[in-house]
C-alpha positions, 0 to 999 in steps of 0.5 A: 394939440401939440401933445396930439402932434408928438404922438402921430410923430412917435407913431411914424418914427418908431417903425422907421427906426425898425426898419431903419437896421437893414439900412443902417445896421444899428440896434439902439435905433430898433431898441429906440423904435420898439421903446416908442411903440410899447410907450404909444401902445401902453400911454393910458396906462402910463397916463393913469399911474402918473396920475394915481402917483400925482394924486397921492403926493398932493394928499400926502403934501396937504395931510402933512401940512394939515399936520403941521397947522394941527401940531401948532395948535395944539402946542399953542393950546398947550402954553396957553393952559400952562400959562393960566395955571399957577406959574409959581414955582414949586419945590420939584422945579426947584430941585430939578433945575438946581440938582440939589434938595435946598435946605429945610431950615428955609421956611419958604422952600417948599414954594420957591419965588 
């Protein structure tokens, strides 16, 4: 209702703030007169961009979150099948982490513990 009662006072205001110049000589009123009609003559246009636009970033909100939830699964998914395979270490982790080739006359270095 009160969306209704602003619109009928647009639909006064703008052609006073026309006619207004020759009174007061002022052009920001007309320009604000001419804005206010274009806007009465256009608002179910503007109404479904605003709407469409809505629209759209609501999607983009939930497709992004849905993302994020599906991401975490799937790193989930993927420690716990780290965690079931065998966690020993293996002679690459070693040399990766050390940065050095350990010595071969260690038998136990090919499954360093």
């Amino acid at each position: 209702m009160k969306n209704n009662q602003i619109d009928h006072a647009i639909e006064y205001l703008s052609p006073i703030f026309i006619i207004s110049y020759f009174f007061i000589h002022n052009i920001l009123l007309v320009l604000l007169g001419i804005t206010m009609s274009f806007y009465l003559l256009n608002i179910n246009f503007i109404m479904r961009i605003i709407r469409y636009i809505n629209r759209n970033t609501m999607i983009k909100d939930l497709s992004r979150y849905l993302n994020q939830n599906k991401k975490k699964e799937e790193s989930d998914l993927i420690n716990i099948k780290y965690s079931e395979k065998d966690s020993s270490i293996t002679l690459v982790d070693t040399i990766e982490e050390l940065g050095f080739i350990p010595s071969i006359d260690k038998i136990d270095d090919t499954n360093a513990v």
